[in-house]
N, C-alpha and C positions, 0 to 999 in steps of 0.2 A: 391485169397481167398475171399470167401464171407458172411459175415457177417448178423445177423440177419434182418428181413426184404429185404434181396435184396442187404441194403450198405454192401461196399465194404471195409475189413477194409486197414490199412495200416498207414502209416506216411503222415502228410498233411505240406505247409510251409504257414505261415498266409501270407496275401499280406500286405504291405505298402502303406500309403497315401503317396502322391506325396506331399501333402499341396499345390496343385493347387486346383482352383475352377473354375467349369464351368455348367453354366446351359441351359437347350434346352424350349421350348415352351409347349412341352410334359407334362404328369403325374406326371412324377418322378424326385425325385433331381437326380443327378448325383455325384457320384463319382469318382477321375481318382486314381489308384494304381498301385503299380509294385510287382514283386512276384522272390524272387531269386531261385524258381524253378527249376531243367533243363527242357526243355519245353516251359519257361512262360519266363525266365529271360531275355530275347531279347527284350519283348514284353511290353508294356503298356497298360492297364487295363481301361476302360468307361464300368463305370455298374450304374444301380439304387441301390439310395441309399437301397430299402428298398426287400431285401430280403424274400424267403418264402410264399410271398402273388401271385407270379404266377411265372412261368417259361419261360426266358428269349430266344430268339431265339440268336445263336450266327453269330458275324458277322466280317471278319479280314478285316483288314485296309493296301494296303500297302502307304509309304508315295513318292513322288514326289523324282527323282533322285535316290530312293533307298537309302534314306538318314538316315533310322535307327533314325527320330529323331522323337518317338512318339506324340510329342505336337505340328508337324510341324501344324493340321488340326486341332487343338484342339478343336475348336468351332463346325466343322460341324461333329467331332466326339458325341462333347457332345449333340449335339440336336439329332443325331441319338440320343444316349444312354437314352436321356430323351423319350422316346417314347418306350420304356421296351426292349434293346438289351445289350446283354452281348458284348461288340465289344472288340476286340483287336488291337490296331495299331500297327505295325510292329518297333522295335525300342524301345530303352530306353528313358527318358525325358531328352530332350536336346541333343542328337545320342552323348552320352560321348565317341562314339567308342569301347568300350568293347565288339562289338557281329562282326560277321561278320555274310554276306547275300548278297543275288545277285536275279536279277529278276526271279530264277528258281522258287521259290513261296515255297521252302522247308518249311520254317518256318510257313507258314502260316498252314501245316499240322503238325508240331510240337505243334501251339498254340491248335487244336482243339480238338489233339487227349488229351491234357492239361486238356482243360474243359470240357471235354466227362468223362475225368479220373475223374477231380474233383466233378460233378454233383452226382458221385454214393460213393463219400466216407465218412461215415458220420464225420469226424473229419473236415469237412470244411465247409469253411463259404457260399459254392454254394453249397451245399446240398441239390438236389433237387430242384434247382433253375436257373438249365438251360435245353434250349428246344435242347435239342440233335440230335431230328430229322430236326432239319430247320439251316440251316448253307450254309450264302452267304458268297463270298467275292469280293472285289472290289477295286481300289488304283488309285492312280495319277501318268499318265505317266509312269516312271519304275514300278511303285507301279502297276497298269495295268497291266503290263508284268508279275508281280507275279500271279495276280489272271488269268489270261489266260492261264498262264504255269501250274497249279496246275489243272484245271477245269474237267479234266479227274477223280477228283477224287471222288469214288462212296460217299464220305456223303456229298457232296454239296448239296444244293437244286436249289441254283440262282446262277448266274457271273454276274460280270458285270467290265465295265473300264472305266475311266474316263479322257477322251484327252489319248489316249492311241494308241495300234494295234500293232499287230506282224510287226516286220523290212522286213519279207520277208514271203509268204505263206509257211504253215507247213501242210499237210493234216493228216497227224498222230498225230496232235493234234485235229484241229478240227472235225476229226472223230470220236475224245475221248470226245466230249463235250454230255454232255446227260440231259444239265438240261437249263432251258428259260436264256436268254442272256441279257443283256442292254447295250447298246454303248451310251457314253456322252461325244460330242467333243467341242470342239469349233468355230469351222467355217473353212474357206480357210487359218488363219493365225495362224489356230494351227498347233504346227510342225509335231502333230501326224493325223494331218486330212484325208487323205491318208492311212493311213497304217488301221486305225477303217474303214474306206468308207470299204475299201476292205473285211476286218474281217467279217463285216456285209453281204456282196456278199458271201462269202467262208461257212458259218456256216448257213445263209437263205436258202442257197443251198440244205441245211442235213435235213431239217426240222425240224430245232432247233426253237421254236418259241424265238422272237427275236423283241427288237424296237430300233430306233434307232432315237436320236437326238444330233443334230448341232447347237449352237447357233453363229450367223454367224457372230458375231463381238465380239465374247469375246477372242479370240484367248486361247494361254494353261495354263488349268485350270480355265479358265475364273472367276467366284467368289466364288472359290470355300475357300476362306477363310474366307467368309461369312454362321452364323448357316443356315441361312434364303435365302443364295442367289441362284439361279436358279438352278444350278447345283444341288446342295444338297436337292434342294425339289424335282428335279428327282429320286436321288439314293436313299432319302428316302420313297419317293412314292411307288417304286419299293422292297425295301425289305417288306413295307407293304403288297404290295398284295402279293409277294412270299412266304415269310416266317409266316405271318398271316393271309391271304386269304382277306383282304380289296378288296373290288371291289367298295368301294366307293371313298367321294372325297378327299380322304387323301391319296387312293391307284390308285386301276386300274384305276377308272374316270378319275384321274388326267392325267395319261399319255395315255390312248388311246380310240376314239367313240367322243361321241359329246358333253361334257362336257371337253375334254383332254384340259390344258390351253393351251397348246404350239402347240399340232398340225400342226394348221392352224394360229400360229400367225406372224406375220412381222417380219422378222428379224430370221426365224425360219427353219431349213429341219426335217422334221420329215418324218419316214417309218418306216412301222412292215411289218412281216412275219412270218405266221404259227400260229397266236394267234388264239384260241376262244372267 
């Protein structure tokens, strides 16, 4: 049923502060919340604090081991978040065990279809305050396996994985992939190094445009529990240009042409495929 204007009416649940704090480099404060929703109630919440003033691209999180514990990343959640993303991490604060979930990436289309729901209804507090059409996602190792296993799905914009890759090739997934890629490993001693190499061969194939970096001595995850450490200026480079169109040096510059930091830097493999 649709309501004056376009919103949507219905029944809304407010979110809760976690009464955690975390801030990113970005524009915006950050907020982290949980929402007992069905839908959201899995999930934890990193949004700007300040609502209404522009519309949010959304972006799901999963965490390392499939651990369901949304604070596991909290830092490089929140500096994504401070740079204007509605993100969801997979998982309640501190994974109290209440949800169950597995690397099928289910959830992650439960969180989106969540905030899709809640952008158009006006009894909420994201009312109109998220970008509905730009929605990545991305995770750690199992958390990889979620956003690779989901990527088939049409309201994606971006994928990407982080020390990640399928256990074994699946061509009925990667035949289902239809939107630009990112691979972020960590070198010969990450224990998913191997299975992304491949991922990146199997989906370059399709003509998925696609980039891919190894940093060769961080092994898995390498700093990624760092706002600011190397991993996470990739992933967030990358939701820039995808989800905002940055082609500058906060986005595309950053990771690929003659400004890219890491390209061609020591200690580095970098490849693309299919980009313009």
């Amino acid at each position: 049923m649709t309501g004056s204007g376009g919103a949507s009416s219905g029944t809304c649940t407010a979110s809760q502060s976690t009464g955690k704090n975390v801030s990113g480099t970005g524009p915006h404060k950050v907020v982290i919340e949980t929402n007992s929703a069905n839908g959201i109630k899995c999930g934890t919440i990193y949004r700007p604090q300040d609502l209404g003033t522009e519309k949010y691209p959304i972006f799901v999180w999963g965490e390392g081991g499939c651990s369901q514990d949304g604070l596991s990343n909290q830092a490089a959640m929140g500096e994504i978040a401070s740079w204007g993303y509605f993100v969801v991490a997979d998982g309640t604060p501190g994974g109290t065990g209440a949800c169950s979930g597995g690397q099928d990436g289910k959830a992650f289309l439960d969180y989106i279809t969540w905030a899709v729901a809640e952008n158009d209804k006006s009894c909420s507090a994201y009312y109109q305050s998220i970008e509905t059409t730009k929605i990545a996602a991305d995770g750690f190792s199992c958390g990889g396996l979620m956003s690779e296993n989901v990527s088939g799905d049409p309201r994606f914009t971006a994928i990407g994985f982080t020390s990640s890759g399928l256990m074994s090739p699946n061509d009925a997934l990667y035949d289902k992939i239809h939107t630009p890629f990112k691979i972020m490993n960590g070198g010969s001693s990450d224990i998913a190094h191997d299975n992304g190499a491949r991922d990146y061969d199997e989906i370059s194939s399709r003509n998925i445009p696609i980039i891919y970096f190894s940093k060769q001595s961080a092994g898995h995850g390498g700093d990624l529990s760092q706002a600011r450490g190397d991993f996470n200026l990739v992933n967030l480079a990358w939701l820039n240009w995808q989800l905002k169109g940055d082609e500058g040096a906060t986005g595309k510059a950053f990771l690929i042409g003659s400004t890219c930091k890491f390209c061609m830097a020591s200690g580095w493999d970098f490849k693309s495929a299919n980009i313009q």
